[in-house]
VOZA-595411 format. One record per residue: y, z, x of N, C-alpha, C, O in turn. Coordinates in steps of 0.05 Angstrom, whole numbers, padded with zeros to 5 digits, always signed. Each point is the difference from the previous one (the first is absolute). Layout:
BEGIN
YZXYZXYZXYZX/...
END
This chain:
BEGIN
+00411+00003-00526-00028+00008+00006-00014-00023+00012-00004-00021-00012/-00006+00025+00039-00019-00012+00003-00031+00002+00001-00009+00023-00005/-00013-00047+00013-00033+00013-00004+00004-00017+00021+00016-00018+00004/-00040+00030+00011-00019-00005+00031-00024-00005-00005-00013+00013-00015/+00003-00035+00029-00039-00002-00024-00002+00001+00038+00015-00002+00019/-00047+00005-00023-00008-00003+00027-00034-00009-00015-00012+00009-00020/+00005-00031+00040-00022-00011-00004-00023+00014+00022+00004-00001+00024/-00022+00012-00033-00021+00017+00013-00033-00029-00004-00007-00019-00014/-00004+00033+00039-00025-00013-00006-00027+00021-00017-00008+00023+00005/+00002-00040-00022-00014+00012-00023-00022+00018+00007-00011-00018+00011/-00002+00034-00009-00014+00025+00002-00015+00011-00029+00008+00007-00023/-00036-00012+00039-00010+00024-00024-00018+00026+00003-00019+00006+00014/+00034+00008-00034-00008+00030+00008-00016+00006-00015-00002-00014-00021/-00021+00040+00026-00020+00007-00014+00010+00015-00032+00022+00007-00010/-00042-00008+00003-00005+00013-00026+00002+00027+00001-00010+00016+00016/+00028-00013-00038+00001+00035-00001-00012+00006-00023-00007-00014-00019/+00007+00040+00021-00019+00024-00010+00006-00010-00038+00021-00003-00012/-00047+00001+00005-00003-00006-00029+00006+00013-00021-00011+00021-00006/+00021-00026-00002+00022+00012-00023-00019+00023-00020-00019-00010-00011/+00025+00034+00007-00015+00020-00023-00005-00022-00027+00016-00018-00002/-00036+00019-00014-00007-00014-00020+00021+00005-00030+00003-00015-00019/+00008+00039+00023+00017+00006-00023+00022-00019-00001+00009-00010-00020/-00001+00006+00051+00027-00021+00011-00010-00026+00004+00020-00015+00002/-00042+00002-00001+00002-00021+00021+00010-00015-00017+00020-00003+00013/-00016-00011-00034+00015-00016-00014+00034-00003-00006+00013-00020-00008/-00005+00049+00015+00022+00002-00013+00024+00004+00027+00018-00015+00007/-00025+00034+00003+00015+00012+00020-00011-00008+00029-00020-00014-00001/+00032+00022+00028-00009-00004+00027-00016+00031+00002-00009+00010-00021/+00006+00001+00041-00026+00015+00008+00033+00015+00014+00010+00018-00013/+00002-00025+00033+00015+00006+00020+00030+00001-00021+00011-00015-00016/-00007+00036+00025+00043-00001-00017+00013+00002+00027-00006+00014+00019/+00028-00035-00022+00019+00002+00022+00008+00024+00006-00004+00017-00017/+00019-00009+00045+00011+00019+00015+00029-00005+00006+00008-00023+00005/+00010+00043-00005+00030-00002-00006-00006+00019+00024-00016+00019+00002/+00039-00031+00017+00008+00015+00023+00028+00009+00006+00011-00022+00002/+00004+00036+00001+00031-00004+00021-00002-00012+00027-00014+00005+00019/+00033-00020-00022+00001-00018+00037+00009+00027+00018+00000-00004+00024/+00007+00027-00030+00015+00020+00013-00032+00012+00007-00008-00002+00023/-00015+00017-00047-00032+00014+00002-00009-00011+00022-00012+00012+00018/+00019-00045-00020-00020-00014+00017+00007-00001+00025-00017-00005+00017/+00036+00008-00010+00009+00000+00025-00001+00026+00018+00002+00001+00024/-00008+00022-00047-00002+00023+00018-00030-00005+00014+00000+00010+00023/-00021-00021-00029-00016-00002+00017+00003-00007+00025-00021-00005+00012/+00037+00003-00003+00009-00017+00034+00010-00023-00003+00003-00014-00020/+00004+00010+00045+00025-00033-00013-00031-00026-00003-00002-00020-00015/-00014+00028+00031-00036-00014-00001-00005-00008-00029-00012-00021-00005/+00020+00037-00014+00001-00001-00028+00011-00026-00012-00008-00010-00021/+00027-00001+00036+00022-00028-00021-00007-00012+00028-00015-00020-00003/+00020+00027+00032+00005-00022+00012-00021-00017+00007+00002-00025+00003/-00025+00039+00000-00020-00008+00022-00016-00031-00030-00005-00005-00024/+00004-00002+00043-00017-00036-00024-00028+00016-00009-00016+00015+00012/+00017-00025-00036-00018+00008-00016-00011-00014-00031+00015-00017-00008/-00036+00021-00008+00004-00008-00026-00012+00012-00004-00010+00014+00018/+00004-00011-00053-00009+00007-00022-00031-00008-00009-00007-00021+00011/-00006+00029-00023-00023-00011-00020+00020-00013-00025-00010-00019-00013/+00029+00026+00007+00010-00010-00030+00033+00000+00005+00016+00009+00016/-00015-00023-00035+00031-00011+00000+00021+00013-00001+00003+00018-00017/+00019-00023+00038+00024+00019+00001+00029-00004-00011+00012-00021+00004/-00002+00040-00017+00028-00016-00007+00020+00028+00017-00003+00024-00006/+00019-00031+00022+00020+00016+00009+00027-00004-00021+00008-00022-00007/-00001+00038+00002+00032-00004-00004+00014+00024+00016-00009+00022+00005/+00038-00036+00002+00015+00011+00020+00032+00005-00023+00013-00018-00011/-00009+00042+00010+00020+00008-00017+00026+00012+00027+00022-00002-00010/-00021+00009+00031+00020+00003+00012-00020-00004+00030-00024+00000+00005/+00049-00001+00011-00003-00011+00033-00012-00023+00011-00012-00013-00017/+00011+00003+00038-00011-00015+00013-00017-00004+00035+00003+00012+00021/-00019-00034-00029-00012+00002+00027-00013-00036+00004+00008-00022-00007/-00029+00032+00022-00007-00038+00015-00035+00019-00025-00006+00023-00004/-00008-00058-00007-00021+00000-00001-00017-00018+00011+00010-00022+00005/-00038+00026+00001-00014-00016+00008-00020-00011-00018-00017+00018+00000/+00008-00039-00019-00022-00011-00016-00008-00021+00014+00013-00019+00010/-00038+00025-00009-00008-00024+00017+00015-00014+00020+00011-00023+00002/-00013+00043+00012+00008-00012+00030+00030-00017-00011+00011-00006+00021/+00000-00002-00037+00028-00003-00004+00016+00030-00004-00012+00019-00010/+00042-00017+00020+00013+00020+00009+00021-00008-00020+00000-00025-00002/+00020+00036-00017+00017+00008-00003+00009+00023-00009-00011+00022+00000/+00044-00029-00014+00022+00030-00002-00014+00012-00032-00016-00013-00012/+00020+00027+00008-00001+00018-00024+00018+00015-00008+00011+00014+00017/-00004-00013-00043+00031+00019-00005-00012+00008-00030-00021-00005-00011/+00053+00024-00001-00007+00003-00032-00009-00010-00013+00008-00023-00005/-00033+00036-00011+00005-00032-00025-00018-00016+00001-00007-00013-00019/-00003+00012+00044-00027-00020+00002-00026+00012-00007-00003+00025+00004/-00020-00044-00015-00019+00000-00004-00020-00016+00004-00006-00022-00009/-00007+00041+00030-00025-00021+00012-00024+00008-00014-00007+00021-00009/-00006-00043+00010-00028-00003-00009-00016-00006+00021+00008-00017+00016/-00033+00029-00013-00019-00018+00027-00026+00003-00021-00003+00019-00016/-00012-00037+00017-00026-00006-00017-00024+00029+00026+00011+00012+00019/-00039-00009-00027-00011+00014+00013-00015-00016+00018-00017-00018-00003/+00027+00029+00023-00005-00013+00025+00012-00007+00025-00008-00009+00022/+00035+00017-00035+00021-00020+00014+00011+00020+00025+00009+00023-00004/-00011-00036+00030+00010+00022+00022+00031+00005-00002+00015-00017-00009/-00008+00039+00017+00034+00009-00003+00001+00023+00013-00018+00015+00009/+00047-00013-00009+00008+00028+00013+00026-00001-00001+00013-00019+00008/+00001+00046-00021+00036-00006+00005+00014+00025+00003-00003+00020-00013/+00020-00024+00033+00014+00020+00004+00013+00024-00011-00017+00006-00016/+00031+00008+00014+00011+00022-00009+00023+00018+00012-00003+00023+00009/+00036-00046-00012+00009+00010+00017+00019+00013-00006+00018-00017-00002/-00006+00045-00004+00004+00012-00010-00005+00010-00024-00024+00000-00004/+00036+00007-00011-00012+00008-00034-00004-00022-00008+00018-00017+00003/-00045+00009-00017-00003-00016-00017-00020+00006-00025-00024+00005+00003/+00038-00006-00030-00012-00001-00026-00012-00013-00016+00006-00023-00003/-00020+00030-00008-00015-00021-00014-00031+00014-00005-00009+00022+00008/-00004-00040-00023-00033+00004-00002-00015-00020+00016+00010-00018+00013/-00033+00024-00016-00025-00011+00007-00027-00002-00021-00012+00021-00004/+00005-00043-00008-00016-00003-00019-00028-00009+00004-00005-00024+00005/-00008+00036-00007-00023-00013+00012-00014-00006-00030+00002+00016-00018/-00017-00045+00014-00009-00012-00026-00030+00001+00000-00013-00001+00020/+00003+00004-00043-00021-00003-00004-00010-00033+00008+00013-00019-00009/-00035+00016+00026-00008-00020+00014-00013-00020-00018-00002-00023+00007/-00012+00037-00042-00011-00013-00024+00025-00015-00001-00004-00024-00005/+00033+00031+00008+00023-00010-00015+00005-00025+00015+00016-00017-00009/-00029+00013+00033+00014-00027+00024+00003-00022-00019+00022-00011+00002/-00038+00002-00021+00012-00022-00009+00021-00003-00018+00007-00022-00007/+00006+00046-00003+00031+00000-00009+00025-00010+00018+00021-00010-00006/-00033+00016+00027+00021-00002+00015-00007-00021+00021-00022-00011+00003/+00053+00004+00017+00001-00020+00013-00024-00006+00030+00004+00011+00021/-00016-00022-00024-00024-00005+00024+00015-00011+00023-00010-00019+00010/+00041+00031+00003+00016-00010+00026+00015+00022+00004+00008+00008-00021/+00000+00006+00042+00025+00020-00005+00021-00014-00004+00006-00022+00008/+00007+00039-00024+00030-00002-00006+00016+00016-00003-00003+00022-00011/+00029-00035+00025+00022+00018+00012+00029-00007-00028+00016-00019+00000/-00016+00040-00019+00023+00003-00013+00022+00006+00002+00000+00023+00009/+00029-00034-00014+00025+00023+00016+00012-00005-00028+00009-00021-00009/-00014+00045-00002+00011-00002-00029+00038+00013+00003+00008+00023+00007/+00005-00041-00014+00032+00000-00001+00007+00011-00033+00022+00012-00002/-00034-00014-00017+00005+00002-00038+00001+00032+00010-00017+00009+00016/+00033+00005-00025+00000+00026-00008-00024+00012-00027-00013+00021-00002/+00015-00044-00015-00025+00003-00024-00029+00002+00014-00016+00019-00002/+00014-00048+00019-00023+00000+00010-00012+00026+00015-00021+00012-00005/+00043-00006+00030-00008+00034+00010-00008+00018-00015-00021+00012+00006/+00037-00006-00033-00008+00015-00011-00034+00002-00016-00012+00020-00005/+00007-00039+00001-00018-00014-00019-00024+00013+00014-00016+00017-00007/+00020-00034+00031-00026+00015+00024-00004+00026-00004-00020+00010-00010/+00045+00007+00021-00010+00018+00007-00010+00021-00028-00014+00020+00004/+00022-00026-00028-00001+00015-00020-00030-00012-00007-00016+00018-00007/+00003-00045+00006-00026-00005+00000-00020+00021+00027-00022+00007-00009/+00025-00002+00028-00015+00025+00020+00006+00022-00009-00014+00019-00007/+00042-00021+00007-00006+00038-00009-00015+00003-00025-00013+00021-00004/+00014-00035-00009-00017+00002-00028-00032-00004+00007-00015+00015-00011/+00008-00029+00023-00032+00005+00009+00008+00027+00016-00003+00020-00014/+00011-00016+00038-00001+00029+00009-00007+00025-00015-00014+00019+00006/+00032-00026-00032+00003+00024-00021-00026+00005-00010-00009+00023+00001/-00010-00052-00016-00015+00001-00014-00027+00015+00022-00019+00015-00007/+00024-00025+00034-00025+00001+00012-00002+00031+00007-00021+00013+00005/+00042-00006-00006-00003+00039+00012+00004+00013-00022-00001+00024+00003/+00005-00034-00031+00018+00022-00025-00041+00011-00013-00006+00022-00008/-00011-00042+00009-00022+00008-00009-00002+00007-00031-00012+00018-00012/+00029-00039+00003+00004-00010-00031-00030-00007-00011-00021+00000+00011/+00027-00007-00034-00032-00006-00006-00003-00029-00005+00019-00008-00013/-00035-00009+00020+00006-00025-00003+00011-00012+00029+00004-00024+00004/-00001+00042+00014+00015-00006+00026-00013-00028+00014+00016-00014+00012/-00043+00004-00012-00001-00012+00019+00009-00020-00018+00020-00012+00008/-00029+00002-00034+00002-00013-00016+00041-00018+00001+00007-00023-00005/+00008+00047+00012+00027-00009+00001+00006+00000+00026+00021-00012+00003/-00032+00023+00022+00004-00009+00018-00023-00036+00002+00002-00008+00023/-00008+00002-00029-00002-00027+00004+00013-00025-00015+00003-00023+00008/+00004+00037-00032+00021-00017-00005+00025+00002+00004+00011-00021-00006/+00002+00035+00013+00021+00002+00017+00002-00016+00027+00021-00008+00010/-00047+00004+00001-00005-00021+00031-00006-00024-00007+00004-00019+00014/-00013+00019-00036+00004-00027-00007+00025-00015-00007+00008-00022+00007/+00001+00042-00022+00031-00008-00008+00017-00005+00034+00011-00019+00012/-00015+00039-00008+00023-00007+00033-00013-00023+00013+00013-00010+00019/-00041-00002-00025-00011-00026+00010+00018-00033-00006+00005-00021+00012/+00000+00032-00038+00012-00017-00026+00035-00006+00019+00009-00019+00011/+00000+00044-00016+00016+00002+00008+00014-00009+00031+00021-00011+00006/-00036+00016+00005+00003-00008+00037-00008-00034-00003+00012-00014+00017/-00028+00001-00034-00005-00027-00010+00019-00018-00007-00003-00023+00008/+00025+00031-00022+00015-00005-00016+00026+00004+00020+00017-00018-00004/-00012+00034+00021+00026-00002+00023-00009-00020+00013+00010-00023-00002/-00031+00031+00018-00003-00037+00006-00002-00016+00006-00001-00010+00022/-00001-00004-00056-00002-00016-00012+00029-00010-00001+00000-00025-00004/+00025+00034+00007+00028-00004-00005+00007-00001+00020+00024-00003+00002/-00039+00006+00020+00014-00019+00024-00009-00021+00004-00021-00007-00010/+00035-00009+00025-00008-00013+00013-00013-00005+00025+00014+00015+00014/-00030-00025+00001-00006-00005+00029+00013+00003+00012+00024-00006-00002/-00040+00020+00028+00027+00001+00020-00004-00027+00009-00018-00017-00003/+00048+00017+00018+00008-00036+00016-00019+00004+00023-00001+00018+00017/-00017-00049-00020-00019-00011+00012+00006+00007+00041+00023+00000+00008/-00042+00004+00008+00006+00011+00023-00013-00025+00020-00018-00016-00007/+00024+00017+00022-00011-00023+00013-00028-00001+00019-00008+00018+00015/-00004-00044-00018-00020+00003+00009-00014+00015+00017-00021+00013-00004/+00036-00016+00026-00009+00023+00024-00003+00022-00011-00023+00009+00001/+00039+00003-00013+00008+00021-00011-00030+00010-00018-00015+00019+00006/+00011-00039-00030-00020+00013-00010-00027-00004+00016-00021+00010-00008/+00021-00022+00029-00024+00001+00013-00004+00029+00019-00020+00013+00006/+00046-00008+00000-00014+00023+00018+00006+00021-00019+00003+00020+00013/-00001-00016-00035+00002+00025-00021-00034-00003-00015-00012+00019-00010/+00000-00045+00011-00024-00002-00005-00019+00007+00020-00023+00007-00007/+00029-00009+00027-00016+00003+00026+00005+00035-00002-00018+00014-00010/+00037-00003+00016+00005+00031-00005-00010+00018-00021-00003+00024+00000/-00001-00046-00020-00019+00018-00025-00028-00005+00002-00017+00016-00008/+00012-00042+00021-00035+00003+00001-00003+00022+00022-00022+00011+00004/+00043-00006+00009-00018+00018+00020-00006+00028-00006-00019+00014+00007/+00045-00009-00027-00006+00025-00005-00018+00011-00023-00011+00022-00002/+00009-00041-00014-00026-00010-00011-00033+00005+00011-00021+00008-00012/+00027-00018+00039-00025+00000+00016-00013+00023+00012-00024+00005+00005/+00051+00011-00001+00011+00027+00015-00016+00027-00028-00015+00019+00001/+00028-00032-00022-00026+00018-00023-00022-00002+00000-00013+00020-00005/+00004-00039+00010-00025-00013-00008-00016+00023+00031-00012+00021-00003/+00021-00036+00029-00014+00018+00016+00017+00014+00031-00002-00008+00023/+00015+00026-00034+00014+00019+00013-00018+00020+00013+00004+00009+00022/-00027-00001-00039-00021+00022+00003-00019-00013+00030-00003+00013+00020/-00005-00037-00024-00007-00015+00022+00010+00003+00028+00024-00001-00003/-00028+00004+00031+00006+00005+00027+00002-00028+00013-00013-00011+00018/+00032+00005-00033+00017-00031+00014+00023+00000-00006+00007+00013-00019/+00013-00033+00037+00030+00007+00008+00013-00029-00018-00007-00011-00021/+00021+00007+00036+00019-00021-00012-00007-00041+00011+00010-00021-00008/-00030+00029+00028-00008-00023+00004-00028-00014-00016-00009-00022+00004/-00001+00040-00021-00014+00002-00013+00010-00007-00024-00015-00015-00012/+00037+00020+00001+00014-00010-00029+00012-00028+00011-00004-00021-00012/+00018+00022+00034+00005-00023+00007-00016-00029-00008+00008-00018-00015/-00032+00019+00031-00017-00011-00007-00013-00010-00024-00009-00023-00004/+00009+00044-00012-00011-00010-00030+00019-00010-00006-00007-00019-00014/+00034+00019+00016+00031-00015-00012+00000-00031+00011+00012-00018-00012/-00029+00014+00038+00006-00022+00008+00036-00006+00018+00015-00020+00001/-00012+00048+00012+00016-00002+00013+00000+00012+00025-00015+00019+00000/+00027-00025+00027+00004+00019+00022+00009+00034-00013+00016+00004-00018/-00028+00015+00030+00022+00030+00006+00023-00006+00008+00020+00015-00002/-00019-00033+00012+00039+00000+00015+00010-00007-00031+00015+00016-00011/-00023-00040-00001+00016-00014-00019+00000+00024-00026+00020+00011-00008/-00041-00006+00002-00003+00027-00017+00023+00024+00005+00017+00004-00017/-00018+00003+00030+00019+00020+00008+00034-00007+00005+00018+00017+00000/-00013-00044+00004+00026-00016-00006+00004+00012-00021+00014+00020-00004/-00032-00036-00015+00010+00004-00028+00003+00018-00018+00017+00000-00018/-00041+00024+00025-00001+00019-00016+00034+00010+00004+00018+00003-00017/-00018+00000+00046+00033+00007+00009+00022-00009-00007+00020+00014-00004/-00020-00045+00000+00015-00012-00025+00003+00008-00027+00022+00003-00011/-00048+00002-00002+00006+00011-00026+00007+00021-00011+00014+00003-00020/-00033+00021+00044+00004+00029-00016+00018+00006+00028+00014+00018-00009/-00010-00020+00023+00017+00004+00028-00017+00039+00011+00011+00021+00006/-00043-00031-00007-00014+00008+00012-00025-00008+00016-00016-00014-00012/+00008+00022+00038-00024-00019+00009-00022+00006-00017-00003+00018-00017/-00013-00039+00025-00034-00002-00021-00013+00013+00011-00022+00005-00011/+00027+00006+00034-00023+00026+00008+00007+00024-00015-00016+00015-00010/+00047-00012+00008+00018+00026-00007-00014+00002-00032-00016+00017-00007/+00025-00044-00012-00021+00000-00025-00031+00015-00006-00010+00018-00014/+00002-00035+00029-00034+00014+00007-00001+00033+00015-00016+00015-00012/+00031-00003+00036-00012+00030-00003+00022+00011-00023-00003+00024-00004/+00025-00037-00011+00011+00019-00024-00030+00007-00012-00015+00019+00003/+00015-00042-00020-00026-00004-00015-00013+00034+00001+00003+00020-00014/-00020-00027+00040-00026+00013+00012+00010+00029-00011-00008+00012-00020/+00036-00002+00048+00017+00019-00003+00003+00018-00019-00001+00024+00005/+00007-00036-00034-00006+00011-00026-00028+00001-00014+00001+00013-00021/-00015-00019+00025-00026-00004-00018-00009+00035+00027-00001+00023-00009/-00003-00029+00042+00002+00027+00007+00016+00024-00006-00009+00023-00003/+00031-00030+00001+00015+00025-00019-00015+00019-00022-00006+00024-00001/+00001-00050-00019-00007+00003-00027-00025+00009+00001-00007+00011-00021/-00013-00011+00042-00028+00005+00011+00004+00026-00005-00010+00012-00019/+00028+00001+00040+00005+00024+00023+00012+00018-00026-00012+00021-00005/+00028-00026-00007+00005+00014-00027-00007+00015-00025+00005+00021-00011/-00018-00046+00007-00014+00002-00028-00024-00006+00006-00007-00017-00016/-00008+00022+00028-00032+00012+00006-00008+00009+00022+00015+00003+00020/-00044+00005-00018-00003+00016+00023-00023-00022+00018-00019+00008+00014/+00025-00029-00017-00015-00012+00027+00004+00008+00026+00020+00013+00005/-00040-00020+00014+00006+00010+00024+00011-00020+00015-00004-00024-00002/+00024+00039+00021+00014-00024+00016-00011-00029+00009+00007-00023-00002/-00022+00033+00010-00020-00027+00011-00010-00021-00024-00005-00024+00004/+00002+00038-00029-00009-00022-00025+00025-00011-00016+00000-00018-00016/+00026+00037+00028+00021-00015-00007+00017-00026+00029+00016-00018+00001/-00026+00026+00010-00002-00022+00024-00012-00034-00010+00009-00023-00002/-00032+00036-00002-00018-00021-00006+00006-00013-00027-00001-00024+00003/+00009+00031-00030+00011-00006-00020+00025-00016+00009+00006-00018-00016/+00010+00022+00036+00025-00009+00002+00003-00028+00020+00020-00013+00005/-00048+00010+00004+00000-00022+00018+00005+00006+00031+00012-00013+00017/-00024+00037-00015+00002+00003+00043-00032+00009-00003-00015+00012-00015/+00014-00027+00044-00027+00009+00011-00005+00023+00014-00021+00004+00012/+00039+00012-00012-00008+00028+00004+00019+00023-00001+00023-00004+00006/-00030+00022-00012+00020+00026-00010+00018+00010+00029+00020+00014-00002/-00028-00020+00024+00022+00001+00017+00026-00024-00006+00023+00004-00006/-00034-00023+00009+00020-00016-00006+00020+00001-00018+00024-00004+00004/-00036+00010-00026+00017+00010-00026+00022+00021+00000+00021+00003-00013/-00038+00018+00040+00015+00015-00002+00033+00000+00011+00021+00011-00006/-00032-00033+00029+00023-00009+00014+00018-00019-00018+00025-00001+00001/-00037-00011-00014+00021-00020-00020+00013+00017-00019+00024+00000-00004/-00043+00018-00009+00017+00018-00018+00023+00016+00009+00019+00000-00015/-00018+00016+00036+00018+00019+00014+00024-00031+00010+00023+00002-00010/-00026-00021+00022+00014-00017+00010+00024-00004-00026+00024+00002+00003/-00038-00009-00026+00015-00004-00032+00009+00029-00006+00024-00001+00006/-00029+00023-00013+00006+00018-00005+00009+00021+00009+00011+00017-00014/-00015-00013+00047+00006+00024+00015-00017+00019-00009+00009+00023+00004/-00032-00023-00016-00013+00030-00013-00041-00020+00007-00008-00022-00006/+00000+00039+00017-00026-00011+00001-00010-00003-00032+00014+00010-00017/-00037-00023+00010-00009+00000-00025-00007+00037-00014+00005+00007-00023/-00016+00007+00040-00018+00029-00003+00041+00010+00001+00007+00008-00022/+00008-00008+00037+00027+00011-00015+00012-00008-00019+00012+00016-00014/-00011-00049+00009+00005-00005-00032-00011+00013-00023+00011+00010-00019/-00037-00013+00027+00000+00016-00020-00005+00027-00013-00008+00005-00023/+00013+00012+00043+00005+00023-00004+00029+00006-00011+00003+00021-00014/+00014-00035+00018+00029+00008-00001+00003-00020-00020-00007-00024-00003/+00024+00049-00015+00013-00007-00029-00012+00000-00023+00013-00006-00020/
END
């Protein structure tokens, strides 16, 4: 088994919605969400691939197949067995190439300080360990849909426990072997950007604009991102955009033009042309279809 840490630049996110008075001491306000990597994917491949994050913390586990992931603008393989974590916030996107199993966990965001403040990439090899996981989710799954009494009460400790637990694997590794300088400089340079890329994606500025606040050329920027995730830093930035319009065009009824403007173009023609360019389907046929 190995672990993958990735060092992110620190971010802070707003305050969420205040806990009912019956709970605020005891419990979170929000209960995690148990997904299939198979549910999620029927949304369009826009669903896993396109870069994206969360308001709250994610844990993937991957129980059969493989593909390439992207966290923070770093790129690698994914197979059985692994378990990623990304804190809330963290940009990603990963493939889906052929059948692939597993869940999708989305955490209560009260819970972030249980867990690790860096993503991390687990490749669990213990046959115990696999099992351990997955019998800790399906058991919140169970609790969270069976509508037991006491349910939220054991669905939180149950997430705590798998907090405990994911703590404690590890904890029993060791570090990975040290990478070399260069190396971690442009994996640092690749995470502030996409970092930056959260921060203001919504905004109608390109890549010489992030450039800038990094303190680097666009040529040199785009080396590296291509070095790390072995995609360009523009390609990063309209994923980004790309999905948050998806997710616009889907799941609410803005009008094209205010999902334009939310996504960072200065005008709904344009959009329209970038969107159809990425998708083959104008925005007004996305989302009508499916």
């Amino acid at each position: 088994m190995t672990v993958q840490r990735l060092t992110l630049v620190p971010q802070t996110w707003p305050a969420q919605t205040p806990r009912p008075a019956a709970m605020t001491d005891v419990f979170p306000v929000r209960r995690p969400e148990v997904s299939s990597i198979t549910r999620l994917a029927q949304g369009g491949r826009w669903r896993t691939e396109a870069m994206r994050s969360y308001d709250r913390p994610v844990l993937i586990w991957v129980t059969r197949g493989q593909g390439r992931i992207t966290v923070a603008g770093r790129t690698s393989g994914y197979g059985p067995h692994n378990a990623i974590f990304l804190p809330a916030g963290t940009m990603h996107g990963f493939s889906v190439a052929g059948a692939v199993l597993g869940h999708v966990m989305w955490l209560p965001v009260e819970t972030s300080g249980d867990w690790p403040s860096e993503p991390v990439h687990l490749r669990l090899s213990d046959g115990q360990l696999q099992r351990e996981l997955t019998g800790q989710i399906d058991q919140i799954d169970r609790e969270l849909n069976a509508g037991a009494e006491r349910a939220d009460e054991a669905v939180h400790m149950h997430t705590r426990l798998l907090s405990i637990w994911f703590a404690r694997v590890m904890a029993r590794e060791a570090t990975a072997a040290p990478q070399s300088t260069d190396g971690n400089r442009a994996r640092s340079l690749t995470e502030a950007y996409t970092a930056l890329i959260e921060q203001d994606f919504r905004r109608p500025v390109g890549v010489s604009y992030f450039a800038r606040a990094l303190g680097v050329t666009p040529t040199h920027l785009a080396r590296v991102c291509r070095g790390v995730s072995g995609r360009a830093a523009l390609d990063l930035l309209t994923d980004r955009r790309h999905f948050e319009a998806c997710r616009l065009l889907k799941d609410t009824d803005l009008p094209v033009a205010e999902v334009a403007r939310q996504t960072g173009f200065r005008s709904a023609a344009y959009f329209t042309r970038a969107f159809k360019a990425r998708s083959a389907l104008t925005p007004s046929d996305f989302r009508t279809r499916g």
